[in-house]
N, C-alpha and C positions, 0 to 999 in steps of 0.2 A: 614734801617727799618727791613728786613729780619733777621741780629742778632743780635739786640735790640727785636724782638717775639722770636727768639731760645731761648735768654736767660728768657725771663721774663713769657713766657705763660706757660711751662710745668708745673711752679711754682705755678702761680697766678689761673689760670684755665686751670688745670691738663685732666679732660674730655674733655673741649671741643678742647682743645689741640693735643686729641690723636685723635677724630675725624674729623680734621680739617687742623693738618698739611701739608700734601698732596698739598694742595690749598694753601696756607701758601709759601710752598717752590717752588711748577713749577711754579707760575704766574708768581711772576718778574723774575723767572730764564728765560724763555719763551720768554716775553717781550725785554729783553734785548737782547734773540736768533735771535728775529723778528725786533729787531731796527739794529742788525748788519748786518745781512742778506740785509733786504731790504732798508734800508737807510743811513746806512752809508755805506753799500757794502763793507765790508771786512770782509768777507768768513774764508782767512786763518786764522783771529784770533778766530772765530766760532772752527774751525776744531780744533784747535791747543790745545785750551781748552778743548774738548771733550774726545780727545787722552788723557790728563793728566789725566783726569776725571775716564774715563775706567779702566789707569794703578794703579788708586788709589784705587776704589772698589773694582778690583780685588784679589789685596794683600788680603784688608779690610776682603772681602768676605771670601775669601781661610783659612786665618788664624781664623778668626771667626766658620766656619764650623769644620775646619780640630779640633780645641782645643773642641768645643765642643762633638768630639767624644772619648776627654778622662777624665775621670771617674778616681777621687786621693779621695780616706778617710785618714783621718791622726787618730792614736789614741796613747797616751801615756801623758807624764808627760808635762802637760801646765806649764812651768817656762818662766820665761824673758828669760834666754839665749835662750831656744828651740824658742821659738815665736820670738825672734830678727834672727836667724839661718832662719827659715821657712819665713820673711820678707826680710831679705837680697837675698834668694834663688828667690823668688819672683822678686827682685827687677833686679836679673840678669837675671829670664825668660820672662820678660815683653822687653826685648831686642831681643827674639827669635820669640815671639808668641804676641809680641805688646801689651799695657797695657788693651787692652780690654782683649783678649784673655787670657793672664796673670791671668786679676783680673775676670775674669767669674769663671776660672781654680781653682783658688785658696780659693776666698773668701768664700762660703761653707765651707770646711775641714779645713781652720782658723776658721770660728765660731767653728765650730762643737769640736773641738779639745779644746779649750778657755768656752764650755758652761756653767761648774760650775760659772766662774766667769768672763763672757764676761762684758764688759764695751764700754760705747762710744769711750774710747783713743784708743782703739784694733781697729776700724774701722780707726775710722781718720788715723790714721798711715798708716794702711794699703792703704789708699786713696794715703796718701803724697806720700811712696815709691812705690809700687806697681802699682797703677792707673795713676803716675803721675811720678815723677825725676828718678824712677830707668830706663823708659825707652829710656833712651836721649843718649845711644852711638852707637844705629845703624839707619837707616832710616824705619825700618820694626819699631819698638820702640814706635814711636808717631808721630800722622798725621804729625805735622808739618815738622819732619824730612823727614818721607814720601816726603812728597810734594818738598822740596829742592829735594830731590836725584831725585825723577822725572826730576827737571831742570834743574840737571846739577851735584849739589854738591858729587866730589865722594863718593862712598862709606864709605870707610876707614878715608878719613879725618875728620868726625864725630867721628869713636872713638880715632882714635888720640889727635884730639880737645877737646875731652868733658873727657875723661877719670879721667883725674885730678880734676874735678869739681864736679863730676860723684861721684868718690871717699869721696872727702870733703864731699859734703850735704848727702850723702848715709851715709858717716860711722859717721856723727853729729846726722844726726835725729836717728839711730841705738841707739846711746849711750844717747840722751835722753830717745829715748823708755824705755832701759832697765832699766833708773834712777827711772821711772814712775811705771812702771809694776814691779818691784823691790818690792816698799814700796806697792803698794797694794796686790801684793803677799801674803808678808809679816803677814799683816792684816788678810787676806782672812785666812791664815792656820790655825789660831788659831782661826777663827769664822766656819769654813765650817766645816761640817761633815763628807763628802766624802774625800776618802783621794788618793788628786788627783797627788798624787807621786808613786804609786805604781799601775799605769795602764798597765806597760809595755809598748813600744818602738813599733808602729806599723805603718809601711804604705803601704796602698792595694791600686794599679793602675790597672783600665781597659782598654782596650782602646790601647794595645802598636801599632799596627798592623797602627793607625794615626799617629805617630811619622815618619812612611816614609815616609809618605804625606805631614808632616811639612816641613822636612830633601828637599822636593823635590818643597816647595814651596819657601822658605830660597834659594835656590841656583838656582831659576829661576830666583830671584831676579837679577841677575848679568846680565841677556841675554840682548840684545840691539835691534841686528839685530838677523832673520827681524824681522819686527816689529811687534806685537801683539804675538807673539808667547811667550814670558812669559808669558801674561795675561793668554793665552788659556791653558796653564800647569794649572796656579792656580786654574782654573775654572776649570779644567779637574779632576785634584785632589781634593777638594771640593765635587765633585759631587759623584765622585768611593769613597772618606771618609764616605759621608753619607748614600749611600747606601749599604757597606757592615761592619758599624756600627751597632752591637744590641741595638734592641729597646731601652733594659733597662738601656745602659749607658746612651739613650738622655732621656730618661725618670729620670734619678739618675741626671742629670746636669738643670735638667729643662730645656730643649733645644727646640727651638723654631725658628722662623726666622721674626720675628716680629722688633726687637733690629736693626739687619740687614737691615729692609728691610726701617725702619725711617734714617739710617744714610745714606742709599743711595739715597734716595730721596731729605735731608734736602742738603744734599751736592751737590748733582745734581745743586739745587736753589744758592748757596754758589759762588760755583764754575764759573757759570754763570754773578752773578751780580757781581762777583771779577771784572771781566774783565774791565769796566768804570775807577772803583777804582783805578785797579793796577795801570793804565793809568793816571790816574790824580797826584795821591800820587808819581809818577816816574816823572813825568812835574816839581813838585813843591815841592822837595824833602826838598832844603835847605832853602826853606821860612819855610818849617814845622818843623825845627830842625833837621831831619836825618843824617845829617856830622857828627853826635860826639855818640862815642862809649857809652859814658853815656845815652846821650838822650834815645838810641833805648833802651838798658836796661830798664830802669823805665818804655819810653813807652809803648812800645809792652810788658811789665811784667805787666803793672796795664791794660791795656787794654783787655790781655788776659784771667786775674782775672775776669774779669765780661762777655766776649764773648768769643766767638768760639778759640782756639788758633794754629790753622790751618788756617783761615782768616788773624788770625794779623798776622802770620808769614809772609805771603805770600804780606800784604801789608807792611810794614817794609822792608821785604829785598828788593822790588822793589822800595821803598822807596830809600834806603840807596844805592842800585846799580844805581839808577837814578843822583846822587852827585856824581859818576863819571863818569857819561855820558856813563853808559851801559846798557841791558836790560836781564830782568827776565826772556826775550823770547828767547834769545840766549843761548844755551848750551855751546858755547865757553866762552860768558860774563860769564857767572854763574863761572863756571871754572876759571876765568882770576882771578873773582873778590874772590873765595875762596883760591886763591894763592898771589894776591897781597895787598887782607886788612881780613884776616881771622880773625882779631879781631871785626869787625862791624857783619860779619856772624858767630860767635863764636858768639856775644854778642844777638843777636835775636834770636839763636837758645837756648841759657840757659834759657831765659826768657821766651821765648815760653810755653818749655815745663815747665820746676819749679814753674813756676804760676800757670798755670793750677790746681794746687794745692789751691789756695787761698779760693776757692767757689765750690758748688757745680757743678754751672754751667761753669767753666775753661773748663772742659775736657769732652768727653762723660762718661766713666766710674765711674766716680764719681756718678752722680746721678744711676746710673744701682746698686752701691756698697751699697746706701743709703737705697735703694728700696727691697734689697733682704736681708737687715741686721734687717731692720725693720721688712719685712714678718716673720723673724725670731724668732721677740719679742723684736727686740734690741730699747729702746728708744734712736734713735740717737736728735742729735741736731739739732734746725732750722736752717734757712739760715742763719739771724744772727749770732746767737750763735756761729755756727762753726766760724765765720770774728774773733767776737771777742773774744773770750775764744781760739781756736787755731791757728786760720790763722798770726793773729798778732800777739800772744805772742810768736809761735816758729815756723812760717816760715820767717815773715819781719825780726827780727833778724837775722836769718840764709843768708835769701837771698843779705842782708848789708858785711855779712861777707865774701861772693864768691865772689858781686860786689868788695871791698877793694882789694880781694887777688887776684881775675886774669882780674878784668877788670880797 
């Protein structure tokens, strides 16, 4: 029930949504706090959730903060190669500064740079790589990986695993792109009047003095023991970013803590009523399908499509860990199980994140990318429209042709 209202309310009724969420997200989180606690009396799965909870924000938080204290204009020759160049670059910092971060970062000075002849496809794109596939080779990248590496999954064997896949839909949707924005190019030169090749090559960054902050939240990531002491780096850092940040970089990024302060609540509620979930979809893994490398693909790819995909991550691999009799709550399982069937956790980790892509509502950034594209003037496309004009014509395709070649 909780994401079936995440995905349908911001949509359907967008005010009362923003007014409302709050209650939306703590009550069955709460609820479910208050059935563990006091009747089913098991505490350490209470606790255990909260600790992953914490070490999730904080990333969230730290990289959120820290990127909005820098400030990038782009100015020069809007061609396809430069805008596939500035998306692929994109597509590899949404691996450092995670694809919110990334696409908060970027999306601006991509319009802004593209305004002669911005177009709906320059957004979408930017959603698919940037907001959504480019971030899948480290756990900072995209909640869902997040959330693995919280449980266990190394570090490293993320981008080991995904790199080649990473590659494929990265350098496809790339060369679509530039097939697309090619022939409108093309068009645009001999209709526009502005002559948008000879603006000269320029890019202004404010802001560097946050890059140590990044640099030192990136490499907290690693600490283990003791415990909490990453979180408190991230939070520490975060805090000393924002505050000796000038006004007018959070002022030039539109910065705010609003965005932040929805995704830690709505998760808060998330994270909580996972808990039944993971437990029941872990009991009753192989009546549901999860033994076959296919199934999770498709499922956790079309489920993710239309809800949270940080949820179905989390239920899928406990899922698919539960059909060999291990659990999502063991750091050794998680481990055992990404060395001895790394094609099941390969195959929900692709899916996870590359859907996310499908809708607006996959991923968080996606609707935050829609929302500041639009304030912009841009007529993007409904919810619809985007399924069927782009989700289908050039992500199902694409996505048929990763499943054929490595799964």
């Amino acid at each position: 029930m909780l994401l079936l209202a995440i995905s349908v309310f911001p949509l359907a009724v967008p005010n009362w949504w923003h007014r409302h969420y709050p209650k939306v997200s703590l009550i069955p989180g709460i609820l479910i706090i208050l059935y563990y606690l006091f009747i089913s009396s098991d505490v350490p799965k209470i606790t255990h959730t909260l600790e992953d909870y914490f070490s999730f924000i904080s990333l969230l938080f730290g990289l959120y903060v820290v990127s909005g204290g820098i400030f990038i204009n782009i100015k020069g020759k809007s061609t396809p190669l430069r805008n596939a160049v500035l998306l692929s670059a994109g597509a590899v910092l949404s691996n450092i500064l995670g694809t919110t971060g990334a696409s908060m970062l970027l999306v601006r000075p991509y319009i802004e740079s593209n305004k002669y002849r911005i177009k709906p496809y320059h957004i979408i794109f930017f959603i698919f790589l940037i907001g959504n596939i480019g971030g899948s080779l480290t756990p900072i990248g995209d909640p869902p990986l997040l959330l693995g590496y919280i449980k266990g999954v190394p570090f490293l064997w993320i981008f080991r695993q995904m790199l080649f896949v990473w590659l494929f839909a990265v350098g496809v949707l790339l060369a679509v792109f530039i097939i697309i924005d090619g022939f409108y190019f093309r068009k645009i030169r001999l209709n526009l009047k502005h002559d948008i090749d000879n603006t000269g090559e320029r890019i202004f960054v404010k802001g560097y003095r946050n890059l140590i902050f990044l640099f030192v939240i990136v490499i907290s990531v690693f600490i283990r023991e003791p415990k909490f002491l990453s979180e408190i780096i991230m939070i520490a850092s975060a805090i000393i970013s924002y505050n000796i940040t000038p006004k007018d970089i959070h002022e030039r990024n539109h910065f705010n803590f609003e965005p932040i302060k929805e995704v830690g609540i709505i998760f808060f509620g998330i994270f909580a009523t996972m808990i039944p979930a993971l437990s029941y979809i872990t009991l009753h893994s192989k009546s549901l399908g999860l033994d076959s490398v296919n199934h999770i693909f498709w499922y956790s790819g079309i489920l993710t499509s239309f809800l949270d995909n940080a949820p179905t991550y989390m239920n899928f691999l406990s899922g698919s860990m539960g059909g060999f009799g291990l659990s999502v709550d063991k750091i050794s399982d998680v481990i055992k199980f990404s060395a001895d069937y790394p094609d099941f956790l390969k195959s929900v980790s692709t899916a996870s994140v590359f859907f996310g892509a499908m809708t607006y509502i996959g991923n968080a950034p996606n609707f935050m990318i829609k929302s500041i594209a639009e304030h912009k003037g841009i007529k993007m496309p409904g919810f619809f429209e985007y399924i069927y004009k782009y989700s289908l014509v050039i992500l199902i395709p694409l996505f048929v042709f990763v499943w054929l070649i490595f799964f």
